[in-house]
SEKE-725869 format. One record per residue (C-alpha): x, y, z. Coordinates in steps of 0.2 Angstrom, whole numbers, plus 2048, in hexadecimal, padded with zeros to 3 digits. Each point is the difference from the previous one (the first is absolute). Layout:
N
@c1: X c2: Y c3: Z
...
This chain:
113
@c1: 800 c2: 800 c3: 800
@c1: 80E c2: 80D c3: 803
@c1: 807 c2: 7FF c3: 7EF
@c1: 7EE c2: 802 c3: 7F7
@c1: 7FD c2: 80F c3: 80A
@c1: 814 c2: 806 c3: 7FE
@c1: 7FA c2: 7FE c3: 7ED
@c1: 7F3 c2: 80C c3: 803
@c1: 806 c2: 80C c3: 80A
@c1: 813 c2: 800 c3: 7F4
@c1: 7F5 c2: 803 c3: 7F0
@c1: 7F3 c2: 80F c3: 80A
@c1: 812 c2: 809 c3: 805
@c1: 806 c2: 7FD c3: 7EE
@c1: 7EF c2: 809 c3: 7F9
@c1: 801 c2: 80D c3: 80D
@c1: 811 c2: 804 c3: 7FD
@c1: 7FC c2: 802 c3: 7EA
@c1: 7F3 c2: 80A c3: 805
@c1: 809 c2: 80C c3: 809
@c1: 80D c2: 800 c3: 7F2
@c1: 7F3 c2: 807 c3: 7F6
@c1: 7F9 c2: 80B c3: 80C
@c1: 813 c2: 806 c3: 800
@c1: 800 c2: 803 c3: 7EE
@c1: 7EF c2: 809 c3: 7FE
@c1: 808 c2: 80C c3: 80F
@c1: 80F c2: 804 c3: 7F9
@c1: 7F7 c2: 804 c3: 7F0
@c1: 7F3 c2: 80B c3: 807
@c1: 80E c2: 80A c3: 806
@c1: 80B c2: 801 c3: 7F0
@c1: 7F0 c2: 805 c3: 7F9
@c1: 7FB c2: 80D c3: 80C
@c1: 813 c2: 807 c3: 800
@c1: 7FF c2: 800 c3: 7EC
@c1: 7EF c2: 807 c3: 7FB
@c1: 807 c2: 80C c3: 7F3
@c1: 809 c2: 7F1 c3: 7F4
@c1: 7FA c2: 7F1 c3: 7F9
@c1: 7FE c2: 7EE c3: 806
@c1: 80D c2: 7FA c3: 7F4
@c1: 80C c2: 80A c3: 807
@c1: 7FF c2: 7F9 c3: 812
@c1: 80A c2: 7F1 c3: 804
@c1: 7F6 c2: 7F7 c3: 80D
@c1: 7FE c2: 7F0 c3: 7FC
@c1: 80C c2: 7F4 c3: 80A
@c1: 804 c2: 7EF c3: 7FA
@c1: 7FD c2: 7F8 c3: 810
@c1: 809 c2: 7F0 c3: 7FB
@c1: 806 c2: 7FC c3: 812
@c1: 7EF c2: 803 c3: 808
@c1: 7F8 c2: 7F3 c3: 7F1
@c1: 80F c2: 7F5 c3: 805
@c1: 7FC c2: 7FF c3: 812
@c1: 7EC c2: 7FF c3: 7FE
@c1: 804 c2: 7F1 c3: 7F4
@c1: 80E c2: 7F9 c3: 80D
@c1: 7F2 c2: 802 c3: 810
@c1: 7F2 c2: 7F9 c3: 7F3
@c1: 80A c2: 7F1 c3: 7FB
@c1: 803 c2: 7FB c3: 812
@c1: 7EF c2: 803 c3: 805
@c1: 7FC c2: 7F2 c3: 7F2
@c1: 80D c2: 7F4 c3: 807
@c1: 7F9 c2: 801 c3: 812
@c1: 7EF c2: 7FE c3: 7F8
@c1: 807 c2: 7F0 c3: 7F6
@c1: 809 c2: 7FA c3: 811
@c1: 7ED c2: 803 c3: 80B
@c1: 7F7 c2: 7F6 c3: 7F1
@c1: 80D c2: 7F1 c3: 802
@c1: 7FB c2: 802 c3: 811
@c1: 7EE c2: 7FA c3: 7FD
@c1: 7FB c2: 812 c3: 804
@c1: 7F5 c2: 806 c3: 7F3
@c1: 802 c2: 814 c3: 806
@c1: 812 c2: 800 c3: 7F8
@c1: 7F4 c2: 804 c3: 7F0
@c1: 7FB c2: 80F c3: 805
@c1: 812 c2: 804 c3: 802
@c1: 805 c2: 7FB c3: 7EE
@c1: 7F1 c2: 80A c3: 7FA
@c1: 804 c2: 810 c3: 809
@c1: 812 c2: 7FD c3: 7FA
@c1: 7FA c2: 7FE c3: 7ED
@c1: 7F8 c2: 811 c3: 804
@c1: 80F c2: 808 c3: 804
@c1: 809 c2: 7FB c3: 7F1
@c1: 7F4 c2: 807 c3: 7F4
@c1: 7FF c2: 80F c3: 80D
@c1: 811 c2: 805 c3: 7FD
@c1: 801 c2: 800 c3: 7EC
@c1: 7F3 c2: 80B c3: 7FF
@c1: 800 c2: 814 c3: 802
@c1: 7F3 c2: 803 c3: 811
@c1: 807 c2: 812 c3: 800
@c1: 7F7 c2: 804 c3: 7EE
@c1: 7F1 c2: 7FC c3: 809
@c1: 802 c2: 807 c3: 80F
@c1: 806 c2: 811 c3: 7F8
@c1: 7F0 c2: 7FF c3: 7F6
@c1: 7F5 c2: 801 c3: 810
@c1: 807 c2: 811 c3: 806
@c1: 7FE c2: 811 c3: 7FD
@c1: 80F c2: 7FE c3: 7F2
@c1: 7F7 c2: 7F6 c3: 7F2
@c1: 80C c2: 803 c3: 7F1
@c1: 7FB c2: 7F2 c3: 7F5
@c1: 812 c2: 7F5 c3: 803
@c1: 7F7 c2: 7F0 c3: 7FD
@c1: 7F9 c2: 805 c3: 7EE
């Protein structure tokens, strides 16, 4: 039982810890933005590649999935929620929350068209 619910809990802080990356990104946008309003979007250079936060999201996701696996070997059937959550937090990280989020405030420039 305490692997399936290690599986759960890793995969939660794993989607906890994207989403606030993103919430990072949309912040630090907002704020080029703001600091910037006489020149144009292209001009800015916000967007940051973020390739060691994806590596890390994937690293917690992937030993979410092997403490999943290890509960399910175990006979307990909660280590699928784990591997579900984990699945989440793969697809999670590949794509661009921060689009979205920025779309929800005040600042709607049209980035995702």
């Amino acid at each position: 039982m305490r692997t399936a619910i290690a599986s759960i809990s890793t995969a939660l802080i794993g989607i906890v810890f994207v989403i606030w990356f993103n919430l990072e990104i949309v912040e630090l946008f907002q704020s080029e933005i703001l600091k910037n309003q006489d020149k144009t979007i292209s001009s800015l250079t916000v967007f940051p590649s973020g390739r060691w936060n994806k590596h890390i999201a994937i690293g917690i996701a992937l030993v979410g999935i092997l403490l999943g696996i290890k509960s399910l070997r175990d006979k307990k059937l909660l280590g699928v929620i784990g591997i579900i959550l984990s699945l989440l937090l793969i697809a999670l990280t590949f794509l661009p929350l921060w689009v979205y989020f920025l779309s929800d405030t005040a600042l709607d420039i049209g980035v995702h068209n």
